[in-house]
Backbone as a printed PyTorch tensor [residue, N CA C, xyz], in Angstrom:
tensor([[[-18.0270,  12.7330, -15.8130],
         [-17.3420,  13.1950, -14.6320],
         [-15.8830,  13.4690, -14.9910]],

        [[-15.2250,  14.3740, -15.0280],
         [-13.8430,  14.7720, -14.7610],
         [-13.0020,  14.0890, -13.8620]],

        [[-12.0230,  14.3700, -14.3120],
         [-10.7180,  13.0910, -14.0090],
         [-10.5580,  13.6440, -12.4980]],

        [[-10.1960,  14.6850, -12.3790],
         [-10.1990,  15.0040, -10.5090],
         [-11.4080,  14.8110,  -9.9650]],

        [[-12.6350,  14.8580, -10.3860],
         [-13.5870,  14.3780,  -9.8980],
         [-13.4820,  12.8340,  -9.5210]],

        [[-12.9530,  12.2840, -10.5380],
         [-13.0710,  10.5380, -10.3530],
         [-12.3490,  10.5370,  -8.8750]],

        [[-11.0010,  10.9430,  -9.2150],
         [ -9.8160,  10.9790,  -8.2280],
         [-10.5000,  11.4110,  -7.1920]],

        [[-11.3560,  12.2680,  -6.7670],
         [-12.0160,  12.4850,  -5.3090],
         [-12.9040,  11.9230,  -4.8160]],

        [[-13.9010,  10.9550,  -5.8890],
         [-14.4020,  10.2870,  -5.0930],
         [-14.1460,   8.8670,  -5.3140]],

        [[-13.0060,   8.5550,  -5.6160],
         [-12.0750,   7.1880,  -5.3380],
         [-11.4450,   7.2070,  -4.2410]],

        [[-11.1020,   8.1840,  -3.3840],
         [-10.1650,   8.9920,  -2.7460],
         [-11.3130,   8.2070,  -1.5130]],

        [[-12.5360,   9.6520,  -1.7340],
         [-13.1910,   8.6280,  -0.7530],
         [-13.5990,   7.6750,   0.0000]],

        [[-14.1040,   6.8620,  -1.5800],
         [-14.7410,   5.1470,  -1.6690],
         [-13.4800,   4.3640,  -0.9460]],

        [[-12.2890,   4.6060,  -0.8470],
         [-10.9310,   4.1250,  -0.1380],
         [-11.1770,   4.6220,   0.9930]],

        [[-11.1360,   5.4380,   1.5540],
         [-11.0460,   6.0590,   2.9090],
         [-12.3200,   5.3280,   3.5020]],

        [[-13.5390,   4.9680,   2.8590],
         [-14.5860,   4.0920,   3.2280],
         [-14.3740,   3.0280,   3.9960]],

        [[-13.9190,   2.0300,   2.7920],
         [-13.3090,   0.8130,   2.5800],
         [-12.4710,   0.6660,   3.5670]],

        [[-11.1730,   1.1750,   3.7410],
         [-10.6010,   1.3470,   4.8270],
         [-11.2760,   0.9250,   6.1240]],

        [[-11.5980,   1.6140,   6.3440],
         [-12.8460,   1.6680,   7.7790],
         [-13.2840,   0.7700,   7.6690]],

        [[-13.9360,   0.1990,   7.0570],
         [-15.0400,  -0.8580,   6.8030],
         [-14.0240,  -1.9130,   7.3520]],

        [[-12.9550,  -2.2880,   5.9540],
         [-12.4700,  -3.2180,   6.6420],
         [-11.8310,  -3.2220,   8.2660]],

        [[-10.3790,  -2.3520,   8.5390],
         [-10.3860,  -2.3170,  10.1340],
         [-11.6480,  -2.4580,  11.2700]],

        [[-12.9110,  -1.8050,  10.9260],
         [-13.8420,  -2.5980,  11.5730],
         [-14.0630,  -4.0830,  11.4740]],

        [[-13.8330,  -4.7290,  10.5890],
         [-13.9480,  -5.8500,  10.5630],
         [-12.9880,  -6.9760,  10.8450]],

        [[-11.6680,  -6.8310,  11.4630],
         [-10.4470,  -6.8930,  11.9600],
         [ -9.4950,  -7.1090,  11.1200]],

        [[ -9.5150,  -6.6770,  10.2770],
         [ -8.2730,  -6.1700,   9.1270],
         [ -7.3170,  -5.3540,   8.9210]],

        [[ -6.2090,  -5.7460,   9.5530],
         [ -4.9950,  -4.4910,   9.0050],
         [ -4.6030,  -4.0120,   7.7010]],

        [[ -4.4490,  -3.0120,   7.8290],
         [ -4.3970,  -2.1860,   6.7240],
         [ -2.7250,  -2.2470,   6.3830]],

        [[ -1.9080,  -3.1320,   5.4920],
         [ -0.8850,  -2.9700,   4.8250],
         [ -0.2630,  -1.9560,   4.5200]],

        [[ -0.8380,  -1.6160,   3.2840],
         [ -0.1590,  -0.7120,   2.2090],
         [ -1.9660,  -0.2040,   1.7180]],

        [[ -1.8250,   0.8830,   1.0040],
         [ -2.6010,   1.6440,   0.0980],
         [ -2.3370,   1.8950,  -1.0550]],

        [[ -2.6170,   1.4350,  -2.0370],
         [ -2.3180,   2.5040,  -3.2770],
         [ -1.0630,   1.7000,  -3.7730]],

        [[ -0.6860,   0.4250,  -3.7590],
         [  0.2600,   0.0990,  -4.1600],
         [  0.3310,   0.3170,  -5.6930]],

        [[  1.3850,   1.0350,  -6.2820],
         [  2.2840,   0.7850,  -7.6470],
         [  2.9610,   0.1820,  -8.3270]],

        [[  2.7160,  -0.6380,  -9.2130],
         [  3.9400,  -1.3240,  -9.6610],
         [  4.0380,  -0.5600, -11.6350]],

        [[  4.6020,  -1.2710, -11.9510],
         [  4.5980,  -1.0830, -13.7750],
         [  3.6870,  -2.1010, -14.3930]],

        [[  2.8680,  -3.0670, -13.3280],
         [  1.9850,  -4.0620, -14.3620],
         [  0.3050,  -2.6490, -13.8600]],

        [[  0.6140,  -2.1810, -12.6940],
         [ -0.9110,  -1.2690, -12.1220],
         [ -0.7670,  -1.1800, -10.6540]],

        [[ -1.6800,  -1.4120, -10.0300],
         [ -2.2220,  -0.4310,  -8.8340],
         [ -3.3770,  -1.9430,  -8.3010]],

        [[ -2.7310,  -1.6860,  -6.5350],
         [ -3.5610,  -2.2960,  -5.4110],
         [ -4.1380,  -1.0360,  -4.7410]],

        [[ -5.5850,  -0.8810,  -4.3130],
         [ -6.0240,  -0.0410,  -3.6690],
         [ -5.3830,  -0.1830,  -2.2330]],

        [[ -5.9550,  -1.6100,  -1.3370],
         [ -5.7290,  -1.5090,  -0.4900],
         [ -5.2980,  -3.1520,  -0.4830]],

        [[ -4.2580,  -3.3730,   0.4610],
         [ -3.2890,  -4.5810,   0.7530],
         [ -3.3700,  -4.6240,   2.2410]],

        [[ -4.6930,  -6.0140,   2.8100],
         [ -4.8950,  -6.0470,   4.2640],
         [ -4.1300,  -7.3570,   4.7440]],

        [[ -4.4820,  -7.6000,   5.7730],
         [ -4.2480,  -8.7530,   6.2860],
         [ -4.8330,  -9.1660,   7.6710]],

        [[ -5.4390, -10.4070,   7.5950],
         [ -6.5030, -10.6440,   8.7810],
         [ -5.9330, -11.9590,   9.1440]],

        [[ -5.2150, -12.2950,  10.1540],
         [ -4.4300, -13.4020,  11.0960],
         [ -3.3570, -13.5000,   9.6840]],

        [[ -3.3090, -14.8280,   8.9330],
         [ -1.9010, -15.0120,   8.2190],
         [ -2.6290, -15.0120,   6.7360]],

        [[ -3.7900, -14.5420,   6.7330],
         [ -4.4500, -14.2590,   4.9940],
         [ -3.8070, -12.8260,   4.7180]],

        [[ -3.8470, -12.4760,   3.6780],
         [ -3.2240, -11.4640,   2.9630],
         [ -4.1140, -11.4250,   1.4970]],

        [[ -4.7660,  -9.9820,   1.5210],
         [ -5.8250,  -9.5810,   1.0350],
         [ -5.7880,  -8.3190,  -0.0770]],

        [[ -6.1220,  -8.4790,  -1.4050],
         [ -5.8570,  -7.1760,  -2.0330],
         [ -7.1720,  -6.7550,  -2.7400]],

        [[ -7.2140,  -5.8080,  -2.0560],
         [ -8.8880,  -5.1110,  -2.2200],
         [ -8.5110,  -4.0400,  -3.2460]],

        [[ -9.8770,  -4.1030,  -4.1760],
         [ -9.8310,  -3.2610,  -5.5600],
         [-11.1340,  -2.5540,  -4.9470]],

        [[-11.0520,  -1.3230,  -4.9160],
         [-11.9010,  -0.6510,  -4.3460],
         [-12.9850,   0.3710,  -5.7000]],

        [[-13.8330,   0.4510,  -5.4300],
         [-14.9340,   0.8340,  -7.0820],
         [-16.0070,   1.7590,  -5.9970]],

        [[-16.1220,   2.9720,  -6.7540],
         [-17.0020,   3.7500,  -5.9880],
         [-17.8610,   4.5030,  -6.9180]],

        [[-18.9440,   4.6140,  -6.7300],
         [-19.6560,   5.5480,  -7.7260],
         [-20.6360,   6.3790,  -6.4780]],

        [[-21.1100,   7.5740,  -7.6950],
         [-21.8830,   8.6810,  -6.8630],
         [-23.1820,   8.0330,  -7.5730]],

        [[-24.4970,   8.3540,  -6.5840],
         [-25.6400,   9.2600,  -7.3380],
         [-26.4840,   7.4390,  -8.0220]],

        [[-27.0060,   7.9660,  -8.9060],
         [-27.4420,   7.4260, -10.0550],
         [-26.7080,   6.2420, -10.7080]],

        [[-26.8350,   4.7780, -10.7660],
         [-26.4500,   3.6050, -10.9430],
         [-27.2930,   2.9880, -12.4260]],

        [[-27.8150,   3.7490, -13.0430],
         [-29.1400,   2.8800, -14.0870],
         [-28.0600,   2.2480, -15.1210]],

        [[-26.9680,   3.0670, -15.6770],
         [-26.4820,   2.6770, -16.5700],
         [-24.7600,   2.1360, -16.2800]],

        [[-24.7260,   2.2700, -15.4600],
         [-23.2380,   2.4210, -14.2050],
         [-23.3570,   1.4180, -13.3970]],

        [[-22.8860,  -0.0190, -13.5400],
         [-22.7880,  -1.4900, -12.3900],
         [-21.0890,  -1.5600, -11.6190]],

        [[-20.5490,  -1.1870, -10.9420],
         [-19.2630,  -1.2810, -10.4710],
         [-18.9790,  -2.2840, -10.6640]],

        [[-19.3570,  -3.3670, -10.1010],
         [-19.0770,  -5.1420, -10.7110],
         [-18.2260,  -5.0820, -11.8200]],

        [[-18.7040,  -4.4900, -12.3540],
         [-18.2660,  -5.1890, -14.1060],
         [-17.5010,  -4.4900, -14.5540]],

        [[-16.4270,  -3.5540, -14.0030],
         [-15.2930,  -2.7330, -13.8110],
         [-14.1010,  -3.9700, -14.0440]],

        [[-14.5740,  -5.2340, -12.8830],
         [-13.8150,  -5.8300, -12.7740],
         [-13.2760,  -6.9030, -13.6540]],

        [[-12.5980,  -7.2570, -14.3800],
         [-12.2840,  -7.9300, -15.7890],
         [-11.2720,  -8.8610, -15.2690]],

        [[-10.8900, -10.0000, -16.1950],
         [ -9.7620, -10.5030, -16.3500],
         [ -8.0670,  -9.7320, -16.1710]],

        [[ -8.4040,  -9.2010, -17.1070],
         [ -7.2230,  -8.4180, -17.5840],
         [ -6.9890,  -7.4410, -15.5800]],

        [[ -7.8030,  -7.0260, -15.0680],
         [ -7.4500,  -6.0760, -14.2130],
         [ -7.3510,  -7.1420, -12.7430]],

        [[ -8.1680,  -8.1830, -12.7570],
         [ -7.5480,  -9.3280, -12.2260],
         [ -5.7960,  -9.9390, -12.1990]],

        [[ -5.5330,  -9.7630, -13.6620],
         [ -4.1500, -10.3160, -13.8640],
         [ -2.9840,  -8.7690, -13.0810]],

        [[ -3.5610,  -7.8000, -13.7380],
         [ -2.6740,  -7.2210, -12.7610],
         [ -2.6040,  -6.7120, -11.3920]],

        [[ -3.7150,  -6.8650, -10.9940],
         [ -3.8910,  -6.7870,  -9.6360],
         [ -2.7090,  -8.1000,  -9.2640]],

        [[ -2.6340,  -9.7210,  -9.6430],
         [ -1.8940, -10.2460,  -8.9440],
         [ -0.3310, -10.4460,  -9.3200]],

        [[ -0.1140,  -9.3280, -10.9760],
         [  1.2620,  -9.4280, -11.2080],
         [  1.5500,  -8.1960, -10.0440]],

        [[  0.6740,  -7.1530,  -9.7820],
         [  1.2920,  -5.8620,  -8.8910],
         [  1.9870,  -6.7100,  -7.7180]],

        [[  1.0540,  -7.9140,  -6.8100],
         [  0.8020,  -8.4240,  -5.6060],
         [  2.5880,  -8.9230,  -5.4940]],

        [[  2.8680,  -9.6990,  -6.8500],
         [  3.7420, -10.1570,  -6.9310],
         [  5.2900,  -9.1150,  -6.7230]],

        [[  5.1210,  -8.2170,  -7.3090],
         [  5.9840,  -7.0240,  -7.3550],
         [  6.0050,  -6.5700,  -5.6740]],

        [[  5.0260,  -6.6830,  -5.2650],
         [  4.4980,  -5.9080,  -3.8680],
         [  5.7170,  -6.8650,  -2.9200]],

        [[  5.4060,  -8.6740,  -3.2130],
         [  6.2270,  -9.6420,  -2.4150],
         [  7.2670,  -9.3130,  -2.6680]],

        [[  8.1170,  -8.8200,  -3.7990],
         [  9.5170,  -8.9630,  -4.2660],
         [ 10.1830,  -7.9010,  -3.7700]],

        [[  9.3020,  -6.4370,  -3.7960],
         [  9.9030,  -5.2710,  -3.0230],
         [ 10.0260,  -5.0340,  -1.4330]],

        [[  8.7950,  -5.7380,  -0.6130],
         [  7.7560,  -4.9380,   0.1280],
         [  8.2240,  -6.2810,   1.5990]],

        [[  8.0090,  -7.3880,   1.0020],
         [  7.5270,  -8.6410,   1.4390],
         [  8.4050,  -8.3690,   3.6780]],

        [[  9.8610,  -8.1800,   2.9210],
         [ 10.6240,  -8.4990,   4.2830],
         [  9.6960,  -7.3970,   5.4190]],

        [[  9.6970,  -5.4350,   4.5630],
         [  9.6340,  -4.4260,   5.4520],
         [  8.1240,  -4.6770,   6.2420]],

        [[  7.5370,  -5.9520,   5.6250],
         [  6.1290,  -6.2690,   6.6660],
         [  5.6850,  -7.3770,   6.8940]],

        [[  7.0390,  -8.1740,   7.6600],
         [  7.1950,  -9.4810,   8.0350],
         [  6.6350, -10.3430,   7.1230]],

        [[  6.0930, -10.4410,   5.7960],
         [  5.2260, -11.6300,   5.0120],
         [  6.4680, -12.2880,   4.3320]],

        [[  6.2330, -13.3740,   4.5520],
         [  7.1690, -14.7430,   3.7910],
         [  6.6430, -14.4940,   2.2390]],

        [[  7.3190, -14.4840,   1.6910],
         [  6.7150, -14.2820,   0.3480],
         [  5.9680, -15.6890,  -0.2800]],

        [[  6.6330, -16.6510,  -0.1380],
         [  6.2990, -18.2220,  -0.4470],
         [  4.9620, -18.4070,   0.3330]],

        [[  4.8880, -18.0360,   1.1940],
         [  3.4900, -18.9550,   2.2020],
         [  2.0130, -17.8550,   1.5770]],

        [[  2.5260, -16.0300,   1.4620],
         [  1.5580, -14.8230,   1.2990],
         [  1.3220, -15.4850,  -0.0230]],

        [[  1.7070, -16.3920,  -1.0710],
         [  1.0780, -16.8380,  -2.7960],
         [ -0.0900, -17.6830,  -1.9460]],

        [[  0.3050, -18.2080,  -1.5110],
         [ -0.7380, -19.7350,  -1.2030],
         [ -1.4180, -19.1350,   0.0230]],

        [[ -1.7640, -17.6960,   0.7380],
         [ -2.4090, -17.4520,   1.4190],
         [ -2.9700, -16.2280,   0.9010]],

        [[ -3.3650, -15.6370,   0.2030],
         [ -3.6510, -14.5700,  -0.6360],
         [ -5.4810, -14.5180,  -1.4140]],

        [[ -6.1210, -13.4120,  -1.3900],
         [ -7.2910, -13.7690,  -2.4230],
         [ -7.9830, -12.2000,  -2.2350]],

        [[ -8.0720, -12.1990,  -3.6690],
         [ -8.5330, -10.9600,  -3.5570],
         [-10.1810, -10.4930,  -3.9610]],

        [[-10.1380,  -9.8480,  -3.0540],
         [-11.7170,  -9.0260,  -2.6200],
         [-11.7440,  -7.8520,  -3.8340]],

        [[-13.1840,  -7.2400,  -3.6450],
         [-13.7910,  -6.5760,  -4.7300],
         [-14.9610,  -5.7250,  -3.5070]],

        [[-14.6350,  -4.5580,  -3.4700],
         [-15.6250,  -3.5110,  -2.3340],
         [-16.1660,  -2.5720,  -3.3910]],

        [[-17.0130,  -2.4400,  -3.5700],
         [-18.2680,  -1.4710,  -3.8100],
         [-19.0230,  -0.6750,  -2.8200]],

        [[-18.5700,   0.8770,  -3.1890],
         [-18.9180,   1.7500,  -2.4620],
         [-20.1340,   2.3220,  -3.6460]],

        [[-21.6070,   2.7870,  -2.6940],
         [-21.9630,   3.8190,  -3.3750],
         [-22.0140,   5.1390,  -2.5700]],

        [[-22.2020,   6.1530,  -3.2210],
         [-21.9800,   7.5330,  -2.0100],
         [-23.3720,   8.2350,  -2.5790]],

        [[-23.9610,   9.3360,  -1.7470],
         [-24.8280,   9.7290,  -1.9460],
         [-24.4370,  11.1950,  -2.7230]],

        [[-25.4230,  12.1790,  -3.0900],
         [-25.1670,  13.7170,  -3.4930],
         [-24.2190,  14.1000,  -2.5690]],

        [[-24.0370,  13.5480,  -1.0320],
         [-23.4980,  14.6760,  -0.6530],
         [-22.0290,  13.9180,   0.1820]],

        [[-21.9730,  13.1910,  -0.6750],
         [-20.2960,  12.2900,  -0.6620],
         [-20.4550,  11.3720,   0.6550]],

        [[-21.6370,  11.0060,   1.3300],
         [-21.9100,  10.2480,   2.1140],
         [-21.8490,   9.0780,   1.8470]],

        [[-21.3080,   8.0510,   2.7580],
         [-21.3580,   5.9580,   2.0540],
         [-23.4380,   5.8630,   2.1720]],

        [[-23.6040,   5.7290,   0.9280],
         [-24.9160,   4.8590,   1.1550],
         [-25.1970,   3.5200,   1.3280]],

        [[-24.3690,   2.7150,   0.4180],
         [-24.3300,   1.3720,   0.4230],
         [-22.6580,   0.9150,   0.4570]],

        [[-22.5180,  -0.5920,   1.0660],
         [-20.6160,  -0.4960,   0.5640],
         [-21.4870,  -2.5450,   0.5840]],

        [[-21.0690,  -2.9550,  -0.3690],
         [-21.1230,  -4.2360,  -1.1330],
         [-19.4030,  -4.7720,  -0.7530]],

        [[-19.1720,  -6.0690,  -0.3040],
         [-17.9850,  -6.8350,  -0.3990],
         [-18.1460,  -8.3780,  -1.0820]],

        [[-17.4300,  -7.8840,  -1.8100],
         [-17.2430,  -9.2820,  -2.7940],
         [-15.7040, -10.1260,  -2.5890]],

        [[-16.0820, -11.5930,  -2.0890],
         [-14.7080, -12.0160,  -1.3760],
         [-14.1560, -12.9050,  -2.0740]],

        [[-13.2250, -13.1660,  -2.2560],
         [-12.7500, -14.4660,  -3.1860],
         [-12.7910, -14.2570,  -4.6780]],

        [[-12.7010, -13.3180,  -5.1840],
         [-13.4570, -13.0790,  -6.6340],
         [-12.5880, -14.1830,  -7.5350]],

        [[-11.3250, -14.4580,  -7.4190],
         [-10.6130, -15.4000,  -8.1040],
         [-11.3430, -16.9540,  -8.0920]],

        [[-12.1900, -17.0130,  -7.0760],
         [-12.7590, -18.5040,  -7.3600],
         [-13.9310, -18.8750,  -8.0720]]])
């Protein structure tokens, strides 16, 4: 698959996710956060938890392709050096205490699959993955 291809249907599998979660009473933070350690898809928050969802989407055909296992150590660590960057820049412009959002924090793992015709077929949530 081609790199704008990936990019469109990541694009998607987010715009999914999204939904999914706000249906499920989750505010939606930030998107797409940047730092120089990587990238938060999506940064929610449901009463005083604070949530950073790594969002994984694939099309079609899964035989040789597990989204799960995308997820590593290494992309773990920067998912929570970004989180950290996120508190140090971000923390005041969306009321989070930075001290209390460490010790209230855990991050999720969403699996989207989409069909031929960019439809959600399945969406998998994996919660707590740090424990």
């Amino acid at each position: 698959m081609k790199k704008r291809d990936r990019q469109i249907t990541g694009s998607i599998g987010e715009k999914q996710a999204a939904k999914y979660l706000m249906k499920n009473g989750y505010t939606i933070i930030e998107k797409n956060y940047h730092s120089r350690f990587g990238e938060i898809d999506i940064i929610a928050r449901k009463k005083s938890q604070i949530y950073l969802i790594e969002v994984k989407t694939r099309k079609n055909n899964l035989k040789f392709d597990h989204p799960e296992f995308a997820i590593d150590h290494n992309k773990l660590k920067r998912i929570y050096l970004t989180f950290h960057d996120f508190l140090y820049k971000e923390a005041k412009k969306y009321q989070i205490q930075a001290h209390k959002a460490f010790k209230h924090f855990q991050i999720d793992v969403i699996i989207i699959l989409l069909n031929s015709f960019d439809e959600m077929r399945t969406i998998r949530h994996y919660k707590n993955v740090m424990d």
